[in-house]
Backbone as JSON, one array per atom type, in Angstrom:
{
  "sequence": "XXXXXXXXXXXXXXXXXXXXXXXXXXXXXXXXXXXXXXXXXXXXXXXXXXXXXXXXXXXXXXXXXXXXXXXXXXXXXXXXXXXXXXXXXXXXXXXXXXXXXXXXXXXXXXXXXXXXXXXXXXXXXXXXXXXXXXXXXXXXXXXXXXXXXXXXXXXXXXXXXXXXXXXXXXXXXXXXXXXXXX",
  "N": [[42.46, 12.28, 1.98], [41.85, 11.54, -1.27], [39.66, 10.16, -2.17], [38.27, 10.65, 0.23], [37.59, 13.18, 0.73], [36.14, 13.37, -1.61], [33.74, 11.5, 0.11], [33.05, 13.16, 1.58], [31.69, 15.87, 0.3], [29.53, 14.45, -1.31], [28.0, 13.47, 1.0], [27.64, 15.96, 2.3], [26.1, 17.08, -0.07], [23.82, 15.1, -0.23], [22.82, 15.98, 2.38], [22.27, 18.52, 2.53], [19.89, 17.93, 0.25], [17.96, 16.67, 1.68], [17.59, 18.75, 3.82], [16.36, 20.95, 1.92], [13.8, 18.99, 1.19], [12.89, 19.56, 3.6], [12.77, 21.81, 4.53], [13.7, 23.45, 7.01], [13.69, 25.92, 7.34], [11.5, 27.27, 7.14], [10.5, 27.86, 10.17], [8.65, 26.37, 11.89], [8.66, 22.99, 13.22], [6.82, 20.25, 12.25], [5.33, 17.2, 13.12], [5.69, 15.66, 10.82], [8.84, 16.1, 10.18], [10.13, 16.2, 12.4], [9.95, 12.9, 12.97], [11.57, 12.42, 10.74], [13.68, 13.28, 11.52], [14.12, 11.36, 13.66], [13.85, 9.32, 12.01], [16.39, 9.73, 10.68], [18.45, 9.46, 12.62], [17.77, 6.55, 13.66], [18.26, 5.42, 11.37], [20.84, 5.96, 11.06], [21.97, 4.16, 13.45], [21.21, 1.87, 13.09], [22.77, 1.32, 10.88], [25.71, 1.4, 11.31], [25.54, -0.56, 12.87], [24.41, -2.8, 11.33], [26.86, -2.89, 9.67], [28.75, -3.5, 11.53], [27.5, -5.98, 12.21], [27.69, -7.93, 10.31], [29.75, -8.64, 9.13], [30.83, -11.29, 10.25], [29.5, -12.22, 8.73], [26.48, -13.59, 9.2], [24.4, -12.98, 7.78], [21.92, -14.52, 7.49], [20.84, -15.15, 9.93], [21.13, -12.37, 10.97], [18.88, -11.24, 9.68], [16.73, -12.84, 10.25], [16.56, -12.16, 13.2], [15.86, -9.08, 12.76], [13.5, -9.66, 11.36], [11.89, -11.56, 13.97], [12.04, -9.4, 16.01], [10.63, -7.03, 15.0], [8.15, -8.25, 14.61], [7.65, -8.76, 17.22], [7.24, -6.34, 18.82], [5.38, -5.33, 17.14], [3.6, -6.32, 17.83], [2.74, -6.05, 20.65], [1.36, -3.23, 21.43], [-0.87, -3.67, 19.26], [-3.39, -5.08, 20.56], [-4.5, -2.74, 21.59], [-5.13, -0.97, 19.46], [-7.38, 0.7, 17.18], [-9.6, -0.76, 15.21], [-8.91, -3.27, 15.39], [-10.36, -4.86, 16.23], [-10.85, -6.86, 14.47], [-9.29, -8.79, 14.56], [-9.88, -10.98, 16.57], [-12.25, -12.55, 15.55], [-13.18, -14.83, 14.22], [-14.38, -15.77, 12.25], [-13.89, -13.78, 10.42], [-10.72, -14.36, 9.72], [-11.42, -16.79, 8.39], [-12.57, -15.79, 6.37], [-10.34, -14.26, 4.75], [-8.0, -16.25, 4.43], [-9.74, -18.22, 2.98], [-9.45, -17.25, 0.54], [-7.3, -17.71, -2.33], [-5.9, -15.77, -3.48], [-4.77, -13.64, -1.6], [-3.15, -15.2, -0.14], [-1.17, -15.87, -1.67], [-0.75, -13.67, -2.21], [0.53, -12.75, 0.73], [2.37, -14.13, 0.48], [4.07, -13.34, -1.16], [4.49, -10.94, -0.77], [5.95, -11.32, 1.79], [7.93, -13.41, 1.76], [9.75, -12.17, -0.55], [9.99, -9.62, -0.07], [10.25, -9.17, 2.24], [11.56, -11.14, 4.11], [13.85, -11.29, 2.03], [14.41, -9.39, 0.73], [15.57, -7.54, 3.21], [17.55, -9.64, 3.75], [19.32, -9.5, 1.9], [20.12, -6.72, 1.83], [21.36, -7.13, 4.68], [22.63, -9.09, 3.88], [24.74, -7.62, 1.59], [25.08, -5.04, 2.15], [27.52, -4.96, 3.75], [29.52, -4.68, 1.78], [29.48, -1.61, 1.32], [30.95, 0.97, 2.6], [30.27, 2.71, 5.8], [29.63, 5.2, 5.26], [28.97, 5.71, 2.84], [26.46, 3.85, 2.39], [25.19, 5.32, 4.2], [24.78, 7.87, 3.0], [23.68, 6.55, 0.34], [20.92, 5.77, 1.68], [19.81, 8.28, 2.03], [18.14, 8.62, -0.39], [15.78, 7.39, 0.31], [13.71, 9.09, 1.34], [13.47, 10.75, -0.55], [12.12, 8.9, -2.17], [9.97, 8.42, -0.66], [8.65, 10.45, -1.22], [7.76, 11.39, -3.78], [6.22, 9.0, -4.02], [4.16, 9.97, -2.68], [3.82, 12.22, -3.74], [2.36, 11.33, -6.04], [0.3, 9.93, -5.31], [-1.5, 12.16, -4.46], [-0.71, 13.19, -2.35], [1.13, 14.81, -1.73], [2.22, 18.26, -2.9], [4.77, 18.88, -5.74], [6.55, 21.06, -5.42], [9.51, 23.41, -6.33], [11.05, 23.74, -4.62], [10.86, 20.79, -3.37], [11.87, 19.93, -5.59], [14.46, 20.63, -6.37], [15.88, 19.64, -3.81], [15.66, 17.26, -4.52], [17.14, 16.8, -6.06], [19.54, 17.49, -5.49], [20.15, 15.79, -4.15], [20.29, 13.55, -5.63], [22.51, 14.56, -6.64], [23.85, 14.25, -4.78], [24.47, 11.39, -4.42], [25.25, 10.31, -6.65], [27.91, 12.14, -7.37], [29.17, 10.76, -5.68], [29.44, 7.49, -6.77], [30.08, 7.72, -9.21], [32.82, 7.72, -11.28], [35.75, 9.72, -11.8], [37.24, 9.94, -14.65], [40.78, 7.99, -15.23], [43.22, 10.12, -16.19], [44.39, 9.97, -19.44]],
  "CA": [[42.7, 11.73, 0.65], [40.89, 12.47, -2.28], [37.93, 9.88, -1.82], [37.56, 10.81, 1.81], [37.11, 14.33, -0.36], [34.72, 13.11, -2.48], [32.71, 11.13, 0.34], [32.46, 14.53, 1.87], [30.63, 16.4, -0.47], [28.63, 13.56, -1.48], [27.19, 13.28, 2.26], [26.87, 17.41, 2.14], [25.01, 17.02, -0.94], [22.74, 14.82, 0.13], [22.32, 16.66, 3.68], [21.49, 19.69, 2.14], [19.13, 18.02, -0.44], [17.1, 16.52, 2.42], [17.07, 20.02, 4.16], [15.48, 20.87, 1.3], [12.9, 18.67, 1.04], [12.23, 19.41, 4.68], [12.59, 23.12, 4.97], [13.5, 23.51, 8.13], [13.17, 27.68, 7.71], [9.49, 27.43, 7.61], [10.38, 27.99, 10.92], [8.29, 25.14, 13.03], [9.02, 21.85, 13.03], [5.96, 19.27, 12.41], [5.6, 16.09, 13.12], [6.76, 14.67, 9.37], [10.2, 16.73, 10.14], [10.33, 15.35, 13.82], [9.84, 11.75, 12.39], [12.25, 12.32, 9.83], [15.11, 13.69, 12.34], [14.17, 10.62, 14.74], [14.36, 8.41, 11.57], [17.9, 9.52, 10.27], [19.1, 9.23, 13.77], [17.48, 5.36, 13.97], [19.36, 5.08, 9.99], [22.44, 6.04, 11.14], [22.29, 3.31, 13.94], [21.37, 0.63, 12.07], [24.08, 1.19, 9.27], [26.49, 0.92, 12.22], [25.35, -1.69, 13.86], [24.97, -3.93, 9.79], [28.38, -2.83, 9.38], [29.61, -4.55, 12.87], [27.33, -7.23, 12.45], [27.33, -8.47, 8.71], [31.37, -8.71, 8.82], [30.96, -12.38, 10.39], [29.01, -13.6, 7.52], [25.99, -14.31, 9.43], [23.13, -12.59, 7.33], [20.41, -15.43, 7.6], [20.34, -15.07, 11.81], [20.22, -10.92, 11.56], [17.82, -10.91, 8.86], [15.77, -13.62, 11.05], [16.35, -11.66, 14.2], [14.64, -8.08, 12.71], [11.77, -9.77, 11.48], [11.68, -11.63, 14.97], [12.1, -8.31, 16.65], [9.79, -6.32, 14.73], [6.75, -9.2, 15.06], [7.49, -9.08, 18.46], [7.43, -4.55, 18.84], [4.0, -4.71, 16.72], [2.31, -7.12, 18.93], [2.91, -5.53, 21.78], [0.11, -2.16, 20.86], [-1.9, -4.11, 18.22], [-4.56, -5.19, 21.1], [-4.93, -1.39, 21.59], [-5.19, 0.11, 18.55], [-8.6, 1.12, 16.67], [-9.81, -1.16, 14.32], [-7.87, -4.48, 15.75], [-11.12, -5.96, 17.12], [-11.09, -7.94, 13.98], [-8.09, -9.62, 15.04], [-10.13, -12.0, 17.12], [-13.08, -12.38, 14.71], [-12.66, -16.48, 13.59], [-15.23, -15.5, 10.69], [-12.91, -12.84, 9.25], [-9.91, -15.09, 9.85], [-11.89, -17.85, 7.78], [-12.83, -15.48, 5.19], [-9.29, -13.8, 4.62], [-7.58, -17.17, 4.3], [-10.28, -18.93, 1.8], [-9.14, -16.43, -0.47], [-6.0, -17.5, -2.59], [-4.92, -14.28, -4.13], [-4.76, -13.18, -0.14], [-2.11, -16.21, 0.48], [-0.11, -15.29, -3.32], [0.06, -11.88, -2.36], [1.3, -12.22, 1.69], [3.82, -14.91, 0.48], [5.17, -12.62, -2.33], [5.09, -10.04, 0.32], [6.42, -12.06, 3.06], [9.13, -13.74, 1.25], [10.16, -11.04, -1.46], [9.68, -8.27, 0.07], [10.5, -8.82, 3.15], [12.26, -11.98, 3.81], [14.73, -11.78, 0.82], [14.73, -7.63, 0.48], [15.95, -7.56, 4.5], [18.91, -10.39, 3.49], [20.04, -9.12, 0.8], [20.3, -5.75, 2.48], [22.79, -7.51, 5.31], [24.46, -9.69, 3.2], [25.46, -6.59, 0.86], [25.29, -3.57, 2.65], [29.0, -4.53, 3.96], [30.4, -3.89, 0.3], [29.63, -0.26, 1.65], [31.29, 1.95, 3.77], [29.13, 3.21, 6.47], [29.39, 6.82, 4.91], [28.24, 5.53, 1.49], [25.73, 3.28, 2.8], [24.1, 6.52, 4.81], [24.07, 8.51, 1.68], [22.29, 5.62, -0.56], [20.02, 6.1, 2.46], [19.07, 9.38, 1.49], [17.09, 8.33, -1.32], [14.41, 7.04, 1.33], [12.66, 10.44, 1.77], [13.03, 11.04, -1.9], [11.29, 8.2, -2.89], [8.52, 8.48, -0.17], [8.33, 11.88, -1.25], [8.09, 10.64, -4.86], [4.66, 8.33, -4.11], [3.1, 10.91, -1.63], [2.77, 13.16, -4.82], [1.55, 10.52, -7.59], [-1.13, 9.6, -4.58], [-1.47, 13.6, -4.4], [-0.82, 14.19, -1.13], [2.34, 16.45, -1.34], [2.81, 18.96, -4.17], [6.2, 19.0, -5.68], [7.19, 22.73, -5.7], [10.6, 24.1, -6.56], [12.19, 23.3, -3.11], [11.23, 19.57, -3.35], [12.63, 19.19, -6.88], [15.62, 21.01, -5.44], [16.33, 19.32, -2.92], [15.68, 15.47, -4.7], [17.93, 16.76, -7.28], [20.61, 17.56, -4.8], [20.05, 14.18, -3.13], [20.84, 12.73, -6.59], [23.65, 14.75, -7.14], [25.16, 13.48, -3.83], [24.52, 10.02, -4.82], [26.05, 10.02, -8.06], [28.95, 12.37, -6.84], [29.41, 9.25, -4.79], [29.11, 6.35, -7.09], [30.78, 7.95, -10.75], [34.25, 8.27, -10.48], [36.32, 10.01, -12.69], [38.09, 8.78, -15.78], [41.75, 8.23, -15.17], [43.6, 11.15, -17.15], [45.26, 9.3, -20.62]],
  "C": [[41.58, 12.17, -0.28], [39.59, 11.46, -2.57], [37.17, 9.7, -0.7], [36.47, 11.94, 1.22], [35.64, 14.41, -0.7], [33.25, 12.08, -1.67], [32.26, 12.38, 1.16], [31.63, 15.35, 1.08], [29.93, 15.51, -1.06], [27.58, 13.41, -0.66], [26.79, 14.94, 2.15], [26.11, 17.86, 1.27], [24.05, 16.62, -0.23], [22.2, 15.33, 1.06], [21.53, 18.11, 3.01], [19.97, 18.96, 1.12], [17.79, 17.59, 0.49], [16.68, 17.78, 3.16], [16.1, 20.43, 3.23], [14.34, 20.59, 1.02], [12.22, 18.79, 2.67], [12.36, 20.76, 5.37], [12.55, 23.64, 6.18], [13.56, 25.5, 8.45], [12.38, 27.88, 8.15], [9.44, 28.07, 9.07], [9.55, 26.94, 12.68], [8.61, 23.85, 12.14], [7.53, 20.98, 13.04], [6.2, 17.98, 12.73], [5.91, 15.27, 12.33], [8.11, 15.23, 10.13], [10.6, 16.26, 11.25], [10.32, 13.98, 13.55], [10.76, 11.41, 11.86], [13.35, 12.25, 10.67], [14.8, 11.9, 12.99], [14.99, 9.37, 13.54], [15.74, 8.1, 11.0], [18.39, 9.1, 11.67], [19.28, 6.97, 13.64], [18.35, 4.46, 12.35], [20.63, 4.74, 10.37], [23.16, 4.81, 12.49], [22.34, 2.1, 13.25], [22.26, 0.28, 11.08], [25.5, 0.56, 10.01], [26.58, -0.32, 12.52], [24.78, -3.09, 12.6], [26.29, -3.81, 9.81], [29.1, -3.76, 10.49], [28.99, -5.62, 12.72], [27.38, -8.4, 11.5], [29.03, -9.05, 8.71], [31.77, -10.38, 9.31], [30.21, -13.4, 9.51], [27.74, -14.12, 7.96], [24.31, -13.28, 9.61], [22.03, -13.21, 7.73], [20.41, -14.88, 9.64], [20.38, -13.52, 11.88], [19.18, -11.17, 10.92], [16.53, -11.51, 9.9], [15.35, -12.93, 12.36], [15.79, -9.96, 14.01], [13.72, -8.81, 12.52], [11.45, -10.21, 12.62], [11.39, -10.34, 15.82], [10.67, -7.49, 16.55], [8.64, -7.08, 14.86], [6.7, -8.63, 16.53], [7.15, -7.38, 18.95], [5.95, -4.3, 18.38], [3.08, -5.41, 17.41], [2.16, -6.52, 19.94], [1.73, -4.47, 21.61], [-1.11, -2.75, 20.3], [-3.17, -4.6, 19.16], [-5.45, -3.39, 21.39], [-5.22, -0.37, 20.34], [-7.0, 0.08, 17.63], [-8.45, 0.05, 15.37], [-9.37, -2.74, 14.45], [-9.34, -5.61, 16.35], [-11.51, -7.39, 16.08], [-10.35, -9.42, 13.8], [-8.38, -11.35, 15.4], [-11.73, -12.6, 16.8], [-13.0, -13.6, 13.92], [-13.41, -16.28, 12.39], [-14.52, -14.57, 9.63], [-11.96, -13.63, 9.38], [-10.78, -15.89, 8.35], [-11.85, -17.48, 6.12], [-11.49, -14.9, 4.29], [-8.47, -14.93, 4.03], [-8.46, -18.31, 3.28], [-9.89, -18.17, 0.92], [-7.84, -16.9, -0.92], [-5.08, -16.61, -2.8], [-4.42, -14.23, -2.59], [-3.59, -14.11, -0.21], [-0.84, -15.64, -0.49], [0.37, -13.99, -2.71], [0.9, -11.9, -0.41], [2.77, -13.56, 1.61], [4.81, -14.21, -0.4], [5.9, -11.82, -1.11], [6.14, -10.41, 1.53], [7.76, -12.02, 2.57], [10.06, -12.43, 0.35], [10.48, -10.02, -0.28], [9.67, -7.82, 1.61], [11.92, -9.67, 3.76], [13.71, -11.49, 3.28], [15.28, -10.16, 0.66], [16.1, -7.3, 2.01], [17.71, -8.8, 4.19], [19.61, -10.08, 2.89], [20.51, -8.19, 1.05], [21.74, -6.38, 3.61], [23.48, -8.19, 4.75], [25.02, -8.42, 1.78], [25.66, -5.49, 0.9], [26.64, -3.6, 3.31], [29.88, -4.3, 2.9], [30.56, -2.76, 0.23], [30.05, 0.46, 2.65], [30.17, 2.64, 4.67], [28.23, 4.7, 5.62], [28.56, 6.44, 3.26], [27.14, 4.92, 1.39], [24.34, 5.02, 3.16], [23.74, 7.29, 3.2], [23.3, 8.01, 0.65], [21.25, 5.65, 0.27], [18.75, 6.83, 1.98], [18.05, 9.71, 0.48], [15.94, 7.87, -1.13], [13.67, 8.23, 0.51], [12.55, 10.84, 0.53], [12.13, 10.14, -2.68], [9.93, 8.28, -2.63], [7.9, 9.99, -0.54], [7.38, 12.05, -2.8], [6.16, 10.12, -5.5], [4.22, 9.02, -3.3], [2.84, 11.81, -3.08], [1.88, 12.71, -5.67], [0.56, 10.45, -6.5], [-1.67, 10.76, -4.01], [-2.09, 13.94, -3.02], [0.35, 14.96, -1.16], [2.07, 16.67, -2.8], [3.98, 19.19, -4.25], [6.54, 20.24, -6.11], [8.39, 22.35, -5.89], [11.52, 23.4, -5.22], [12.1, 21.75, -2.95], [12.13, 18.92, -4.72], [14.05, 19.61, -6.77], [16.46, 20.03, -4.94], [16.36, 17.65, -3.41], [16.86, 15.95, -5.61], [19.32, 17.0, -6.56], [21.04, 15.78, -3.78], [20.75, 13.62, -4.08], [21.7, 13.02, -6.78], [24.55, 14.25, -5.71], [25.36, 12.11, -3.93], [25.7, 9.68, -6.08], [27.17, 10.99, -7.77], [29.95, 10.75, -6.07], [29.94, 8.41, -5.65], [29.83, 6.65, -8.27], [32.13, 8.23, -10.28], [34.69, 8.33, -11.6], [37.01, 9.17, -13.41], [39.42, 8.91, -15.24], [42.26, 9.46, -16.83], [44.55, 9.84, -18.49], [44.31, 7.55, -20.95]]
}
């Protein structure tokens, strides 16, 4: 049909515009581009697996069960990692927590921005088809791509403006839909 059509070249837009921004000619693969592949892969589950699970209406218990999940995935390392010894440090604890801003800013964060961003995400990502869902996706890597230059670690050559601009045109391929004729 003709907006199977149009979610086809919408998704081949965007596929190519991420090629793009990830040049896989260059010839080797780094570890951003290995990251990236692992993370569309780990995208394209998750979109699945909102789509099957959002359809019973029962946003508040996923939303609750990633952040459960993910607490539970970063604890697991966090005794091992460099820099963690302040973890168990009751004087940094003390001092971290007399601080209000510190409380303002991990409740914005908390709630907002994680909380409320994460719900809102399952309770309205079933208004999207999986395939349209993945391609609003695609605007990830353009965005992180986006603040890696303003904080000038990537330069945006020709092939990244390319390739975001093809991202956008698969988006909005997507999302504009022609006028009816008359």
């Amino acid at each position: 049909t003709r907006m199977e059509l149009r979610l086809g070249v919408g998704v081949g837009l965007a596929l190519v515009g991420v090629a793009l921004l990830t040049r896989p000619w260059n010839g080797s693969l780094g570890a951003g581009e290995v990251f990236s592949i692992l993370c569309a892969f780990f995208f394209a589950v998750h979109i699945l697996a909102i789509d099957h699970l959002t359809r019973e209406g029962r946003e508040v218990e996923i939303t609750l069960a990633m952040i459960g999940v993910t607490a539970f995935l970063i604890a697991i390392p966090l005794p091992f990692l460099a820099g963690t010894e302040l973890l168990t440090d009751t004087g940094f604890w003390w001092e971290v927590f007399r601080d209000p801003w510190i409380w303002a800013g991990l409740t914005g964060l908390s709630l907002l921005g994680t909380v409320w961003v994460l719900w809102a995400l399952n309770r309205y990502q079933k208004a999207l088809s999986p395939t349209r869902a993945a391609v609003l996706y695609t605007l990830e890597p353009l965005w992180a791509l986006v603040f890696s230059a303003m904080a000038g670690r990537e330069s945006l050559d020709i092939w990244f403006v390319c390739g975001g601009l093809t991202i956008l045109a698969g988006n909005m391929w997507i999302e504009v839909r022609p006028r009816a004729p008359g």
